[in-house]
mmCIF file of the N, C-alpha and C atoms, coordinates in Angstrom:
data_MODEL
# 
_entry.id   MODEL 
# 
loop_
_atom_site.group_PDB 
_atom_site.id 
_atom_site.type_symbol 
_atom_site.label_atom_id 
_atom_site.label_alt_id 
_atom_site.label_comp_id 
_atom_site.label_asym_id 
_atom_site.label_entity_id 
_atom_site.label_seq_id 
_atom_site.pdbx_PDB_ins_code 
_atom_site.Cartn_x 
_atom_site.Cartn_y 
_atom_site.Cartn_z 
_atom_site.occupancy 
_atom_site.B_iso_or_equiv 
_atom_site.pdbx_formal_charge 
_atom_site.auth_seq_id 
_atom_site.auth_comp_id 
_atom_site.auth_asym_id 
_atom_site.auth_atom_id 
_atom_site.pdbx_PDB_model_num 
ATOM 1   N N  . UNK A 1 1  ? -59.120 -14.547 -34.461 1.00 0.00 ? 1  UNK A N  1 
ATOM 2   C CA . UNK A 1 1  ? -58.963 -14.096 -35.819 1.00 0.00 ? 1  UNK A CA 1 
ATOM 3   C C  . UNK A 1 1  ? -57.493 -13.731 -36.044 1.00 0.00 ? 1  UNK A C  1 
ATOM 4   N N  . UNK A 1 2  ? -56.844 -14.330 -36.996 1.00 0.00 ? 2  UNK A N  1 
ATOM 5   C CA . UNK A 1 2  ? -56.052 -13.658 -37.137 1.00 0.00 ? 2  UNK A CA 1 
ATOM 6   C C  . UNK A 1 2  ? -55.587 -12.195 -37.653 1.00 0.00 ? 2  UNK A C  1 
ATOM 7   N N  . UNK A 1 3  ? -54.324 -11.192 -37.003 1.00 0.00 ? 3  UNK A N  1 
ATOM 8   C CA . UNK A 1 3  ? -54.387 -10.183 -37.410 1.00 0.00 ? 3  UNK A CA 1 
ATOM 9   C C  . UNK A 1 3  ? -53.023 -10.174 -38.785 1.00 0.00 ? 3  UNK A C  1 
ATOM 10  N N  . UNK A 1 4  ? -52.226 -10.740 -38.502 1.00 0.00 ? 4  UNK A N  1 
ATOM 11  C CA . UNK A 1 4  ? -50.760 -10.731 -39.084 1.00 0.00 ? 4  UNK A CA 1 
ATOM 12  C C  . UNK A 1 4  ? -50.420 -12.176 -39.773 1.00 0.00 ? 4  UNK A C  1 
ATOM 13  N N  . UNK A 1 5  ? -50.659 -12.505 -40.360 1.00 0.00 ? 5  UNK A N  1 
ATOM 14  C CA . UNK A 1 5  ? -50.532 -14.198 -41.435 1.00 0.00 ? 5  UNK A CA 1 
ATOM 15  C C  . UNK A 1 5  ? -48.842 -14.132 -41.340 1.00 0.00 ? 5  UNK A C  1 
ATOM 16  N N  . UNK A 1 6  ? -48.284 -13.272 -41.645 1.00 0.00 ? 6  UNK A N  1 
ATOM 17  C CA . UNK A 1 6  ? -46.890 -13.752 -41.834 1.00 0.00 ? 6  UNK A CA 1 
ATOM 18  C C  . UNK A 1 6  ? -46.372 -14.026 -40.680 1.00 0.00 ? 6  UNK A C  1 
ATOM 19  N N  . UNK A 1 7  ? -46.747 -13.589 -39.802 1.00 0.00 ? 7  UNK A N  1 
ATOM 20  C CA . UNK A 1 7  ? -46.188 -14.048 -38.635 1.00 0.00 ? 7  UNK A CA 1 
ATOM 21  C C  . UNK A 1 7  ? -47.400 -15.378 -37.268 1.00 0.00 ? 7  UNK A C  1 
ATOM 22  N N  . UNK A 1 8  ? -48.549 -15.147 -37.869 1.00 0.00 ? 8  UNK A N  1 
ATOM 23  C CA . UNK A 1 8  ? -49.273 -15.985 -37.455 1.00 0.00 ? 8  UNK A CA 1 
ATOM 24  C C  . UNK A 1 8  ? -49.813 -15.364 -36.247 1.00 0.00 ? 8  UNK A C  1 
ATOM 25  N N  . UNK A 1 9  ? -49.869 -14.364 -36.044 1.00 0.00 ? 9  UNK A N  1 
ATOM 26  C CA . UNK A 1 9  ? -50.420 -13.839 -34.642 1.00 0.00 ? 9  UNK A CA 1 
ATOM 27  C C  . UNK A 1 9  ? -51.846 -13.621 -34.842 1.00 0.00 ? 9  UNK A C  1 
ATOM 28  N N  . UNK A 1 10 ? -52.755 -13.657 -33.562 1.00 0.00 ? 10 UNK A N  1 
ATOM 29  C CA . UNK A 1 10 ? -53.763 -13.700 -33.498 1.00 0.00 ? 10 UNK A CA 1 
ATOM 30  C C  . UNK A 1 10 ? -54.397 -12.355 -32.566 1.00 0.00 ? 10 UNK A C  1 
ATOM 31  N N  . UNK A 1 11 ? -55.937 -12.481 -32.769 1.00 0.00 ? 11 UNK A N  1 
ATOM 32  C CA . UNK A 1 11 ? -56.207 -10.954 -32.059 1.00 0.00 ? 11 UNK A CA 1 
ATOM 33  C C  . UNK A 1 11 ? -56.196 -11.374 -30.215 1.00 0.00 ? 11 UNK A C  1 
ATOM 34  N N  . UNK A 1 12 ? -55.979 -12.554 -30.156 1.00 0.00 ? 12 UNK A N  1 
ATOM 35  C CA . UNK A 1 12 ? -55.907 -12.727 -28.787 1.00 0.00 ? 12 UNK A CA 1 
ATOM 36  C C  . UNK A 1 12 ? -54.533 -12.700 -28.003 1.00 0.00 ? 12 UNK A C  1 
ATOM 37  N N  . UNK A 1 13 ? -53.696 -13.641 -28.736 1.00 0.00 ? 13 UNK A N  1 
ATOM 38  C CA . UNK A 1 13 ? -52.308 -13.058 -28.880 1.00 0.00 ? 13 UNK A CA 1 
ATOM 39  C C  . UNK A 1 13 ? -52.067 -11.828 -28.777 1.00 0.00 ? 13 UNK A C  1 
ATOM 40  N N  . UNK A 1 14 ? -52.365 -10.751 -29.942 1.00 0.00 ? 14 UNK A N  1 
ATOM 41  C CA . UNK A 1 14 ? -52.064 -9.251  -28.936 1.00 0.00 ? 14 UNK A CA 1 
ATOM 42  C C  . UNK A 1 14 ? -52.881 -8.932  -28.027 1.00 0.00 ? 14 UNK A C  1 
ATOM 43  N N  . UNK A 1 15 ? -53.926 -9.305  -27.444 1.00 0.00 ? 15 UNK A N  1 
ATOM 44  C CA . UNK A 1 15 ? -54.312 -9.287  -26.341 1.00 0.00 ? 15 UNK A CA 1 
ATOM 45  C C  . UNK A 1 15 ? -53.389 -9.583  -25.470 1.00 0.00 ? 15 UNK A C  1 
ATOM 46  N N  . UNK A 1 16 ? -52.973 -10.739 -25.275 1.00 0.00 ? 16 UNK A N  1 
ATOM 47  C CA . UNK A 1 16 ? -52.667 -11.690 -23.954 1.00 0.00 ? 16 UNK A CA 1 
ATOM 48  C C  . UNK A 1 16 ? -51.121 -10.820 -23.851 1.00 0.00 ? 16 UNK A C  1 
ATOM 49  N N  . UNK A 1 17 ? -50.396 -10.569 -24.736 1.00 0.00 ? 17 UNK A N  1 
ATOM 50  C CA . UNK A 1 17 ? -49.697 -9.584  -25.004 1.00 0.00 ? 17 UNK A CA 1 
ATOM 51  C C  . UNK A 1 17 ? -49.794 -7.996  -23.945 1.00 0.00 ? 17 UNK A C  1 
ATOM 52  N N  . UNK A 1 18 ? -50.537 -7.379  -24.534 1.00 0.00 ? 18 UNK A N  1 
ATOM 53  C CA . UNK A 1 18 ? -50.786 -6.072  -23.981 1.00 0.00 ? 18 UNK A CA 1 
ATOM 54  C C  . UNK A 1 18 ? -51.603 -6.344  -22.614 1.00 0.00 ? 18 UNK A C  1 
ATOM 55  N N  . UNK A 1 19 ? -51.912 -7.907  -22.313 1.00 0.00 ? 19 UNK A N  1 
ATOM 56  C CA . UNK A 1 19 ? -52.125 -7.662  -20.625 1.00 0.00 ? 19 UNK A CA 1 
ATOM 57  C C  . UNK A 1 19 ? -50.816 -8.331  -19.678 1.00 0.00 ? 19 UNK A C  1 
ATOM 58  N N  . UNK A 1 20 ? -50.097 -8.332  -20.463 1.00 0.00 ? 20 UNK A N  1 
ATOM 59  C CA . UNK A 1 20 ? -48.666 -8.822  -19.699 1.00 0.00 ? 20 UNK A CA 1 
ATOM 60  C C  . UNK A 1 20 ? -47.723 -7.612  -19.481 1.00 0.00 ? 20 UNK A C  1 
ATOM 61  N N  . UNK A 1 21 ? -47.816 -6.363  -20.160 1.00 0.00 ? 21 UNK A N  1 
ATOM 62  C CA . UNK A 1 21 ? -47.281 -5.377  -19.765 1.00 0.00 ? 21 UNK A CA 1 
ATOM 63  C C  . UNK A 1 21 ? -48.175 -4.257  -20.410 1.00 0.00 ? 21 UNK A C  1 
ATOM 64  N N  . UNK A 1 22 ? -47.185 -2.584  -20.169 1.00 0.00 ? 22 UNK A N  1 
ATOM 65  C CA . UNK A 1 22 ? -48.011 -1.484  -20.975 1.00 0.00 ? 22 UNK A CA 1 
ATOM 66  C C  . UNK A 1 22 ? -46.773 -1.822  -21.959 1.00 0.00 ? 22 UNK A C  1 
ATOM 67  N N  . UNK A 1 23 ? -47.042 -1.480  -22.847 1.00 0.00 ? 23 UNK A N  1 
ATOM 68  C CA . UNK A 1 23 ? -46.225 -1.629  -24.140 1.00 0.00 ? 23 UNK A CA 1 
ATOM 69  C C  . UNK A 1 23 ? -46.904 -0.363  -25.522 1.00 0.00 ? 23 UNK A C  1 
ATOM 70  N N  . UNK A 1 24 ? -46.084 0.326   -26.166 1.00 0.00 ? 24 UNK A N  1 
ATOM 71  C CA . UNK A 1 24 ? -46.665 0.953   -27.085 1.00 0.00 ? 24 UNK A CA 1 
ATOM 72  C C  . UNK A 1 24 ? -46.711 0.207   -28.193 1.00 0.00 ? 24 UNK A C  1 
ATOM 73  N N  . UNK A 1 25 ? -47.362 0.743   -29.466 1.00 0.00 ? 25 UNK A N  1 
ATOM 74  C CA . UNK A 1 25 ? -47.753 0.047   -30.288 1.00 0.00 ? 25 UNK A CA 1 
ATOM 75  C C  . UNK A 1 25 ? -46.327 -0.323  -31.210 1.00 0.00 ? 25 UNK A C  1 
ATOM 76  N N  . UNK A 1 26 ? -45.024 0.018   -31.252 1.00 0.00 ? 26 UNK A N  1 
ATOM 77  C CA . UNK A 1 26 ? -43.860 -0.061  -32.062 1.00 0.00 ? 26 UNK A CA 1 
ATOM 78  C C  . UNK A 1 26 ? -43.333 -1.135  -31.175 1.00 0.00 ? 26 UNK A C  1 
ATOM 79  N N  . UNK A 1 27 ? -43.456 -1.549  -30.313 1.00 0.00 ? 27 UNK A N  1 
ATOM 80  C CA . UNK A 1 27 ? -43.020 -2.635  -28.916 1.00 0.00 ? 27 UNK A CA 1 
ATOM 81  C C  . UNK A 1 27 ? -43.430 -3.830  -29.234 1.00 0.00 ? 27 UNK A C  1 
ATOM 82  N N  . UNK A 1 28 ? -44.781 -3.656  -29.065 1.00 0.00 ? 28 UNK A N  1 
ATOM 83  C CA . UNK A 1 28 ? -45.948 -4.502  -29.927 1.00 0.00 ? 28 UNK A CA 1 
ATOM 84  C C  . UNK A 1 28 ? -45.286 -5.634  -30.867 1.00 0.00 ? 28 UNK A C  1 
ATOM 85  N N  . UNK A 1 29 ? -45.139 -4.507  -31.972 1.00 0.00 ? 29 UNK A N  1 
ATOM 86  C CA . UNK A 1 29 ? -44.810 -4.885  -33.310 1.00 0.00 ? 29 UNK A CA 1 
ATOM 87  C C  . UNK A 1 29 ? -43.808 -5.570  -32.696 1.00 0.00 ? 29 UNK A C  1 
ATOM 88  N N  . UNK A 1 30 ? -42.403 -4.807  -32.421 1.00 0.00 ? 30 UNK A N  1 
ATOM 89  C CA . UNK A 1 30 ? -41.156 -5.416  -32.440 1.00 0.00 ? 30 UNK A CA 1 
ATOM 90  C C  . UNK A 1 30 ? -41.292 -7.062  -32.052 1.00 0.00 ? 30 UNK A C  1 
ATOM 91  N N  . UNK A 1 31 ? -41.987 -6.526  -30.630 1.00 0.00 ? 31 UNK A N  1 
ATOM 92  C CA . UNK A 1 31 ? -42.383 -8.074  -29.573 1.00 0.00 ? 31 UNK A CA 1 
ATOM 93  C C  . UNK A 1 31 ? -42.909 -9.139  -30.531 1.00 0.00 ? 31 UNK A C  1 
ATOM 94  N N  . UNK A 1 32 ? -44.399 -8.652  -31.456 1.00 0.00 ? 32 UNK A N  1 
ATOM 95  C CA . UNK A 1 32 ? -44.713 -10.290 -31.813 1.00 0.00 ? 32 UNK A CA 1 
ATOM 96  C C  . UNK A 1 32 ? -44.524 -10.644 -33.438 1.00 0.00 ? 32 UNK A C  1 
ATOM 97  N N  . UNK A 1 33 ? -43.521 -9.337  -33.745 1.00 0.00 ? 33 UNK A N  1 
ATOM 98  C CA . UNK A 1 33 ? -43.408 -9.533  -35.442 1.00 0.00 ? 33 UNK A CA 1 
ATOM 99  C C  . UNK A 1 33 ? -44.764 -9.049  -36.185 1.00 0.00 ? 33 UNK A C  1 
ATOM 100 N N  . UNK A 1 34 ? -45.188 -7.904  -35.631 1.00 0.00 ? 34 UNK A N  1 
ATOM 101 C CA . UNK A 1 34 ? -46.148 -7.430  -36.293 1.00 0.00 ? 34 UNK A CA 1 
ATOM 102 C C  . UNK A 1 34 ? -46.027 -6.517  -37.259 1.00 0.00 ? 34 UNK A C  1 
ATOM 103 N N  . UNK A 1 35 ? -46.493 -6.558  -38.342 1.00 0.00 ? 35 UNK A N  1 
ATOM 104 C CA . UNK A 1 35 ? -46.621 -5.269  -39.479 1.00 0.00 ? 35 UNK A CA 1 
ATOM 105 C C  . UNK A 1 35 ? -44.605 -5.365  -39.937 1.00 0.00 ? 35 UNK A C  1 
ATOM 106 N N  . UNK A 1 36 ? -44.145 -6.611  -39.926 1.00 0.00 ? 36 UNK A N  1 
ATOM 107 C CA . UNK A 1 36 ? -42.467 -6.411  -39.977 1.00 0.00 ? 36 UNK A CA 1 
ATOM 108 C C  . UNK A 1 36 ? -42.135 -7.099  -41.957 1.00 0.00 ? 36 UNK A C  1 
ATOM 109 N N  . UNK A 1 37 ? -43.137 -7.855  -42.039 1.00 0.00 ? 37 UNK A N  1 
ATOM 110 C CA . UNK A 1 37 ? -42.742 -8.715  -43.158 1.00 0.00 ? 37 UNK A CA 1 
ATOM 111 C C  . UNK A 1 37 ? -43.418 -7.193  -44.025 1.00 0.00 ? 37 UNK A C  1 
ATOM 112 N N  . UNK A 1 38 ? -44.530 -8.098  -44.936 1.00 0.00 ? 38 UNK A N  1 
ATOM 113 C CA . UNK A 1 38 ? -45.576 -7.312  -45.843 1.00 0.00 ? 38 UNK A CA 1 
ATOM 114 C C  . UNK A 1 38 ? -45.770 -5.842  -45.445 1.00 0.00 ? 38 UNK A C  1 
ATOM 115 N N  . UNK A 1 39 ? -46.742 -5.962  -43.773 1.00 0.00 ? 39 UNK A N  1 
ATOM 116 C CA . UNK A 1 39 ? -47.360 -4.842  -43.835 1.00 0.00 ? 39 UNK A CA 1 
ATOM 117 C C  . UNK A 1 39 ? -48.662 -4.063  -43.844 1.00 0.00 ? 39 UNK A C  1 
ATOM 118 N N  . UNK A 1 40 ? -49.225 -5.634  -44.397 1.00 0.00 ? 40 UNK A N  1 
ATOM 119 C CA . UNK A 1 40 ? -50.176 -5.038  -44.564 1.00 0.00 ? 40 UNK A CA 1 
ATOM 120 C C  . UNK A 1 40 ? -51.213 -5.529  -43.818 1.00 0.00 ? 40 UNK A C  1 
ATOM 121 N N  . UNK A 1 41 ? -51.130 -5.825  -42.387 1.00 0.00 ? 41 UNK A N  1 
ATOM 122 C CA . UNK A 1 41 ? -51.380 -6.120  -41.136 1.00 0.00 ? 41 UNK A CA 1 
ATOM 123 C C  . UNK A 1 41 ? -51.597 -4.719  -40.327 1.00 0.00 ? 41 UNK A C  1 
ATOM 124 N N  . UNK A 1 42 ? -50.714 -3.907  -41.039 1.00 0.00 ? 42 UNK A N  1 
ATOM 125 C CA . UNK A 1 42 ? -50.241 -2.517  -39.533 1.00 0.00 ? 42 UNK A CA 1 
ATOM 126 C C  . UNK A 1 42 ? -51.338 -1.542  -39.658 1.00 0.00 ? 42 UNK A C  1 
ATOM 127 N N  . UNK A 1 43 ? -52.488 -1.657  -40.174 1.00 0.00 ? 43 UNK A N  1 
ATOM 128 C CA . UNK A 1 43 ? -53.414 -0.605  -40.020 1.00 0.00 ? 43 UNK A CA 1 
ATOM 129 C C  . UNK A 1 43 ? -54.461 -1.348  -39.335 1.00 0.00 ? 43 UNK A C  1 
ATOM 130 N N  . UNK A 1 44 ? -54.630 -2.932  -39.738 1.00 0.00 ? 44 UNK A N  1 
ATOM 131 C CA . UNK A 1 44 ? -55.370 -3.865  -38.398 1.00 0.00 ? 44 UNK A CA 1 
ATOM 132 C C  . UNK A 1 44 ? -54.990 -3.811  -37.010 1.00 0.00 ? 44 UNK A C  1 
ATOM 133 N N  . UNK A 1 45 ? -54.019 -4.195  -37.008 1.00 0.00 ? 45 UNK A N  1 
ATOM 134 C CA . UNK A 1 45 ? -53.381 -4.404  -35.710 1.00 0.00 ? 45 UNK A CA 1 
ATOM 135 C C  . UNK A 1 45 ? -53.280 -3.012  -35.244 1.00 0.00 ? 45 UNK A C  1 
ATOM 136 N N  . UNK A 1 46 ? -52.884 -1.665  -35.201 1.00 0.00 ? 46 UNK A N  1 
ATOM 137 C CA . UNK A 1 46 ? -52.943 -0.409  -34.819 1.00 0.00 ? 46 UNK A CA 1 
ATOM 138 C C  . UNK A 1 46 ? -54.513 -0.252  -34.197 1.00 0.00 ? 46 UNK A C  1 
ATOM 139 N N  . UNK A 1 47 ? -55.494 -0.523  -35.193 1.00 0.00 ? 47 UNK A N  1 
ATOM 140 C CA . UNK A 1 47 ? -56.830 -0.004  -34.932 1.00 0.00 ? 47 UNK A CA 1 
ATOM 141 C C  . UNK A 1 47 ? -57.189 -1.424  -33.265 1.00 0.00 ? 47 UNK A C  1 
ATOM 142 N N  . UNK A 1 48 ? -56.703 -2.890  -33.794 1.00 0.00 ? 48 UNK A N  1 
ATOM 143 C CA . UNK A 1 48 ? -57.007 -3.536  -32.380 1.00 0.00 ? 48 UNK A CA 1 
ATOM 144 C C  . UNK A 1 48 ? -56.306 -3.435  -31.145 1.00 0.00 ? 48 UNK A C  1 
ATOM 145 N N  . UNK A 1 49 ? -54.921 -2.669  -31.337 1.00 0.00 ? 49 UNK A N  1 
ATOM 146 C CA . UNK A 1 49 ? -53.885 -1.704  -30.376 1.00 0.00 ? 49 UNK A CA 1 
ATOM 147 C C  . UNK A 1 49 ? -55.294 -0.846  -29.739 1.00 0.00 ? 49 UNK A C  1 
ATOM 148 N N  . UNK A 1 50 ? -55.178 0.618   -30.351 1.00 0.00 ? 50 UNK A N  1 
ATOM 149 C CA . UNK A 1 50 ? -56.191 1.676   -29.635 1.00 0.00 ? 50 UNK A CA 1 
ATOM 150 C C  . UNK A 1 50 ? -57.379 1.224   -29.282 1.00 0.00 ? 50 UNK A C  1 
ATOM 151 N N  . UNK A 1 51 ? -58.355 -0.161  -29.800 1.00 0.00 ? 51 UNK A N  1 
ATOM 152 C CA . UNK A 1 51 ? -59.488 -0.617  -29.147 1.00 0.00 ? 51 UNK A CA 1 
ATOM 153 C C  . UNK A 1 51 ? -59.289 -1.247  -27.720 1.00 0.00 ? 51 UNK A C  1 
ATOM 154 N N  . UNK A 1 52 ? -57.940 -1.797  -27.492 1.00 0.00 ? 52 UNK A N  1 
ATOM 155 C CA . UNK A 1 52 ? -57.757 -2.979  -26.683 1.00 0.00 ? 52 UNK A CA 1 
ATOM 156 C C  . UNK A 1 52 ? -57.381 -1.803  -25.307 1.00 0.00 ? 52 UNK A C  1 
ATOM 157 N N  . UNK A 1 53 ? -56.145 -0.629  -25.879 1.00 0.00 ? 53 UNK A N  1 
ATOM 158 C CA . UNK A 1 53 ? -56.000 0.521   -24.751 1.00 0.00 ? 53 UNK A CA 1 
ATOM 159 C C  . UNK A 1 53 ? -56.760 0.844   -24.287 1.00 0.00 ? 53 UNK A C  1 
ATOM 160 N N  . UNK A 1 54 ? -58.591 1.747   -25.270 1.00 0.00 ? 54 UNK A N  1 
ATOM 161 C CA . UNK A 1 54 ? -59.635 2.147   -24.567 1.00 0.00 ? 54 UNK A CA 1 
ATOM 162 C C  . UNK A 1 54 ? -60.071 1.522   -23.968 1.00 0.00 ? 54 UNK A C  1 
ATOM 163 N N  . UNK A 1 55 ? -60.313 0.140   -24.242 1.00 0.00 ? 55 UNK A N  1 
ATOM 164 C CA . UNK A 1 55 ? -61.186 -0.802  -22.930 1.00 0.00 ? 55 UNK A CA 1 
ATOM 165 C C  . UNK A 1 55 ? -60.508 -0.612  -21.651 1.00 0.00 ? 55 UNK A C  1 
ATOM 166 N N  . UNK A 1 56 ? -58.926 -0.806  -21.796 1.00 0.00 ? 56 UNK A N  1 
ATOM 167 C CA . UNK A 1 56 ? -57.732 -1.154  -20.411 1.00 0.00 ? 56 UNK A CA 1 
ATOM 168 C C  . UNK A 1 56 ? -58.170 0.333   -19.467 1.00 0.00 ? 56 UNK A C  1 
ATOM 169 N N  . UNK A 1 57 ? -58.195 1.611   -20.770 1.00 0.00 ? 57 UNK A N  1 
ATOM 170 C CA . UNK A 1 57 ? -58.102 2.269   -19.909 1.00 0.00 ? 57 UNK A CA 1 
ATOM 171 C C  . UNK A 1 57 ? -59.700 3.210   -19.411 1.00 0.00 ? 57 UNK A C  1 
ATOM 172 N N  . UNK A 1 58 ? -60.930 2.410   -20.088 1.00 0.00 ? 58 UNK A N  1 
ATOM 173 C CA . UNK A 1 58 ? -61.989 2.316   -19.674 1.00 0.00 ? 58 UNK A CA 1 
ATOM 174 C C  . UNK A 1 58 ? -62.153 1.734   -18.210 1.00 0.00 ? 58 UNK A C  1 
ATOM 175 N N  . UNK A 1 59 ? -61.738 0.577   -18.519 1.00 0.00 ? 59 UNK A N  1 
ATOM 176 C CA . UNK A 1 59 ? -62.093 -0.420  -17.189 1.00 0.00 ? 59 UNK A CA 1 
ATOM 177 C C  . UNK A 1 59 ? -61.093 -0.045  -15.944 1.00 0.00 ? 59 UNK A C  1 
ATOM 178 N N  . UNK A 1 60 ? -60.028 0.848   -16.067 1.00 0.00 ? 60 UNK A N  1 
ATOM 179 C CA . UNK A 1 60 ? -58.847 0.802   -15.090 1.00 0.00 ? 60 UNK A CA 1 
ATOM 180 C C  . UNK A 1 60 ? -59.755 2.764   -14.270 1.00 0.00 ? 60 UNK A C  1 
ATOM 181 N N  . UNK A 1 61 ? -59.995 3.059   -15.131 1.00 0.00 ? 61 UNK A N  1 
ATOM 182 C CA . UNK A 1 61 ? -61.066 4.602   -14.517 1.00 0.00 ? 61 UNK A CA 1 
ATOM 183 C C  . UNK A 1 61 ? -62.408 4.198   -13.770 1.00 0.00 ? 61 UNK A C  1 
ATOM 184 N N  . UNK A 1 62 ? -63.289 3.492   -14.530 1.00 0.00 ? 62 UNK A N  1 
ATOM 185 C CA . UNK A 1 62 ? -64.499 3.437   -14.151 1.00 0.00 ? 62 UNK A CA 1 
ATOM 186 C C  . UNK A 1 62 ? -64.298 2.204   -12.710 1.00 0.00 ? 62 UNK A C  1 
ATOM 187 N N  . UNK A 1 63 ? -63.115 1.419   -12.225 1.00 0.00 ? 63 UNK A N  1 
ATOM 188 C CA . UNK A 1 63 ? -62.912 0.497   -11.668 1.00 0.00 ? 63 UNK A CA 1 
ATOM 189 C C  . UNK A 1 63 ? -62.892 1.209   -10.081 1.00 0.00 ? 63 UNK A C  1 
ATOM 190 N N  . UNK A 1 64 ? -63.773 0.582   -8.924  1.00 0.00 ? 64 UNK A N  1 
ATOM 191 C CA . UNK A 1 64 ? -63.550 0.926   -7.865  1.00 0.00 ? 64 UNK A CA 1 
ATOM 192 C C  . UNK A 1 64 ? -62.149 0.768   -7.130  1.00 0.00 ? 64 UNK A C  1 
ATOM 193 N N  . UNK A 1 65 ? -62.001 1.938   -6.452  1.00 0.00 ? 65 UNK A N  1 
ATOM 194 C CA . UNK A 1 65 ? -60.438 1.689   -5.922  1.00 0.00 ? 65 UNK A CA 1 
ATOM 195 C C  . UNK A 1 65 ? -60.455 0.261   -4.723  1.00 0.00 ? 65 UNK A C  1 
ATOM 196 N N  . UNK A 1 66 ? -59.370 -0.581  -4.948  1.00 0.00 ? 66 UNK A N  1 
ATOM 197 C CA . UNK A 1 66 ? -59.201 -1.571  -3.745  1.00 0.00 ? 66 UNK A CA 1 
ATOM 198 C C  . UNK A 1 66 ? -59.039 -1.174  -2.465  1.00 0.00 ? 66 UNK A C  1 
# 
């Protein structure tokens, strides 16, 4: 789905994104041109930011140690 039209980014894109490093959400933006044109992207993309962290940092707690 896309989150950002002006820039063409997708919700997997900031995925594949935020599993290539930790990055905050202004990084994000900077990195894939999010919420930079219009705008009116940055309350989507924020809310799939904090969903995508809780899972990372769901799955990185509940994860048995190696």
């Amino acid at each position: 789905m896309y989150i950002c039209i002006c820039a063409a980014v997708t919700d997997s894109t900031i995925r594949k994104s935020l599993a290539d490093g930790d990055k905050n959400f202004k990084a994000l933006c900077k990195e894939l041109h999010v919420a930079q044109e219009c705008g009116k992207c940055g309350s989507c993309a924020r809310a799939l930011f904090q969903e995508i962290r809780a899972e990372q940092l769901k799955r990185d707690t509940t994860s048995p140690l190696a």
